[in-house]
C-alpha positions in Angstrom: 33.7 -47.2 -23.5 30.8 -48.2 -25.3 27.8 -45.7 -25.6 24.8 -46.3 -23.6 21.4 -47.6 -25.4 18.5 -45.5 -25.0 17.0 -48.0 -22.9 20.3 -47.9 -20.5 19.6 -43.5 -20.8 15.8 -44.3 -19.6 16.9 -46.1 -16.6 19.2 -44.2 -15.6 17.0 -40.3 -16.4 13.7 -41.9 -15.6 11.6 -39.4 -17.3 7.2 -39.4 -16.4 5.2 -36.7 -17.0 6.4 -33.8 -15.0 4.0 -32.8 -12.3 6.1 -30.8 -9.9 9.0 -27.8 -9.8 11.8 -30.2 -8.9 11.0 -32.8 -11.3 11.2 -29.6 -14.0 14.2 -28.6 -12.8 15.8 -32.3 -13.0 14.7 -33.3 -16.4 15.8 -29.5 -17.6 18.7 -30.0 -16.3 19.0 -33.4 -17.9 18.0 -31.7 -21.2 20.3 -29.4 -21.0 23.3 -31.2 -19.9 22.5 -33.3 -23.4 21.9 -30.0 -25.1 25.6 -28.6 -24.4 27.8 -31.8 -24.5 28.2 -31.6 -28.3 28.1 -35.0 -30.4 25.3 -36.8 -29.3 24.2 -40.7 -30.2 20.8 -41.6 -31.3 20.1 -42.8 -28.3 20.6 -39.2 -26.7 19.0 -38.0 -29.6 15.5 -40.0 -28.7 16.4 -39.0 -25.0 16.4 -35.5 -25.4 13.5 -35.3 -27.9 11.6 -37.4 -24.8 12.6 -34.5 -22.5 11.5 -31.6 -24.6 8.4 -33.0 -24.9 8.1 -33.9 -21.1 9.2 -30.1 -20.8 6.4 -28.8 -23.5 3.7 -30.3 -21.7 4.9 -28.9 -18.4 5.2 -25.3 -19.5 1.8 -25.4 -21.7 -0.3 -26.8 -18.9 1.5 -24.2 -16.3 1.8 -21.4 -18.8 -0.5 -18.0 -17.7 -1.4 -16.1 -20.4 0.6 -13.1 -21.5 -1.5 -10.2 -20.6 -2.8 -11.7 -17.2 -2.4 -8.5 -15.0 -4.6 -8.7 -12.3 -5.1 -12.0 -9.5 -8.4 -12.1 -10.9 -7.6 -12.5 -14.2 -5.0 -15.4 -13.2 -7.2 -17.2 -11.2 -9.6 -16.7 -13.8 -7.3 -18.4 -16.3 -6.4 -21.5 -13.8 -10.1 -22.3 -13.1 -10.9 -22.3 -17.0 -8.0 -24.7 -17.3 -8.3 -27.0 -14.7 -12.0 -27.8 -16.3 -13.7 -28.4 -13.4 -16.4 -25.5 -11.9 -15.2 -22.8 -10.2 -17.6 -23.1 -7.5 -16.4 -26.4 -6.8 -13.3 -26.1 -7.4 -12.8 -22.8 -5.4 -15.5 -23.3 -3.5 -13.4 -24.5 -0.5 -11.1 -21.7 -0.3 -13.7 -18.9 -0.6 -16.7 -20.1 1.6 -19.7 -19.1 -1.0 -20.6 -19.1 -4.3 -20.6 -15.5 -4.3 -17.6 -14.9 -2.8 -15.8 -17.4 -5.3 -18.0 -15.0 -8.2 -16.6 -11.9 -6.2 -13.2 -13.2 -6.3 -13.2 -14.0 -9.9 -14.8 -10.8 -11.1 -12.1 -9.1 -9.3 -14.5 -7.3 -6.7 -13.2 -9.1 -3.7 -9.4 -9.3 -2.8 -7.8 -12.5 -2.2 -6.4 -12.5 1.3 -3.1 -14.2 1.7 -4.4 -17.1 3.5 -6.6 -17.8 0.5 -3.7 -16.7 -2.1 -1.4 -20.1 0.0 -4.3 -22.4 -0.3 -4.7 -21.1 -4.2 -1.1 -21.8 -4.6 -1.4 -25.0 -3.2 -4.1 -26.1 -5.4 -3.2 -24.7 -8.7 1.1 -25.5 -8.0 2.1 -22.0 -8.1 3.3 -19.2 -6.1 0.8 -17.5 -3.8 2.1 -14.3 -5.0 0.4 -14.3 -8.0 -3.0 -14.0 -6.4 -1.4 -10.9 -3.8 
């Protein structure tokens, strides 16, 4: 049987810019069904290179830093890198300015109401801001 061209491997993978959980886990399970089959064409080579860089960009734009302990300090982190303001941005799950500044300074506690809606806008798990 005669190996597939990487244009065939496109077609049938269909790899775009990950945006959600499933998507991740399909294209890393893609990945790593290339990964562990051994002898690999060029064509699965350029695939799999593809993938890891779909997969890089996934995990550096959802990556929280290291030392984040506190919700404060993770909402903190998702504000500054969604580069938008955080009043507008958060603006509508808080109510006020001050109580998005209260929230990010750690003073006011996120409710879980406002942890879902956080989730929801950031595509994470609310338990990060509980």
């Amino acid at each position: 049987m005669p190996s597939a061209t990487y244009e065939q491997l496109l077609a049938e993978t269909a790899p775009a810019r990950i945006e959600t959980d499933e998507e991740y886990d399909r294209i890393h399970q893609r990945f790593s069904e290339l990964l562990t089959q051994g002898r690999r064409t060029k064509a699965e080579e350029r695939l799999m290179d593809l993938l890891g860089t779909l997969i890089q960009d996934f995990d550096r734009r959802h990556a929280l830093p290291a030392d984040a302990s506190s919700p404060a300090e993770i909402l903190q982190f998702l504000v500054e890198q969604s580069g938008k303001p955080a009043s507008e941005l958060l603006g509508p799950v808080f109510g006020s300015k001050s109580h998005v500044s209260e929230a990010l300074s750690g003073k006011r506690p996120i409710s879980a109401g406002q942890a879902r809606k956080l989730a929801e806008l950031f595509s994470v798990k609310a338990g990060l801001f509980l």
